[in-house]
C-alpha positions as a printed Julia matrix, in Angstrom:
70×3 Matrix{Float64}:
   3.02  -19.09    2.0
   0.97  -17.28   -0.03
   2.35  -13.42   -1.68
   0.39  -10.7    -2.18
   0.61   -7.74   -4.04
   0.33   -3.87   -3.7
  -2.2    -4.05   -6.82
  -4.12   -6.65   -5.61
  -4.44   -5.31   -1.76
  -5.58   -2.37   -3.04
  -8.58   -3.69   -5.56
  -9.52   -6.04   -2.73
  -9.68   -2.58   -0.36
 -10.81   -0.15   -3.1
 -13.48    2.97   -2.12
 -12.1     6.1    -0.88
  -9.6     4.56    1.79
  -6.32    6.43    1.84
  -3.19    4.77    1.31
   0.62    5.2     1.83
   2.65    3.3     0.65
   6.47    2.89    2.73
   9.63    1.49    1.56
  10.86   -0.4     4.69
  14.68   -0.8     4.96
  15.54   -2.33    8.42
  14.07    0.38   10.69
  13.61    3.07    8.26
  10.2     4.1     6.49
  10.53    6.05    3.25
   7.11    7.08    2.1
   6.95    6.19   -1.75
   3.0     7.45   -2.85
   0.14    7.94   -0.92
  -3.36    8.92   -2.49
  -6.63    7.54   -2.64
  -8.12    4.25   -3.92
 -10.57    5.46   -5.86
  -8.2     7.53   -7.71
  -5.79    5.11   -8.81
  -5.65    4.12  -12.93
  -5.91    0.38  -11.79
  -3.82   -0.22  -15.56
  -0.81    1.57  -13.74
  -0.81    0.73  -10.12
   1.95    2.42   -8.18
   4.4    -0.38   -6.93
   1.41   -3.11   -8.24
   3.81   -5.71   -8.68
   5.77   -5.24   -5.39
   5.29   -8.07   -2.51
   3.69   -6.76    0.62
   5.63   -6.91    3.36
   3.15   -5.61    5.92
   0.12   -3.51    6.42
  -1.86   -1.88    9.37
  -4.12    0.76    9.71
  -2.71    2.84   12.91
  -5.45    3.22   15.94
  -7.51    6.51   15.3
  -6.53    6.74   11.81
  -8.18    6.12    8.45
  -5.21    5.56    6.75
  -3.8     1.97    5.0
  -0.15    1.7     5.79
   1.47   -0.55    3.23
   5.47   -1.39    3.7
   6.85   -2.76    0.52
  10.55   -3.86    0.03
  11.5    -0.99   -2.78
């Protein structure tokens, strides 16, 4: 099974696409950062290294949802 990370789901995403980024603990989401790809200092990545545990982007939103294990 192949593990991907926050950093590299976001450079493969990149542009202006908004981003939040969740810790998921059993059924409760705890937003950790949200922002804008384009912004990001791609030396410093917020939760880079962190394995992706799921992402969506919601029906009728422009949003990336990204759950992380924090």
């Amino acid at each position: 099974m192949n593990v991907i990370k926050v950093k590299d789901l976001l450079i493969l995403t990149g542009g202006r696409t908004k981003v939040i980024i969740y810790n998921e603990k059993g059924d409760i989401l705890k937003e950790l950062w949200s922002g804008i790809i384009d912004d990001i200092n791609f030396d410093n990545v917020p939760y880079g290294e962190y394995e992706v545990k799921f992402q969506t982007v919601i029906n009728g939103e422009d949003i990336l949802h990204i759950h992380i294990e924090y």
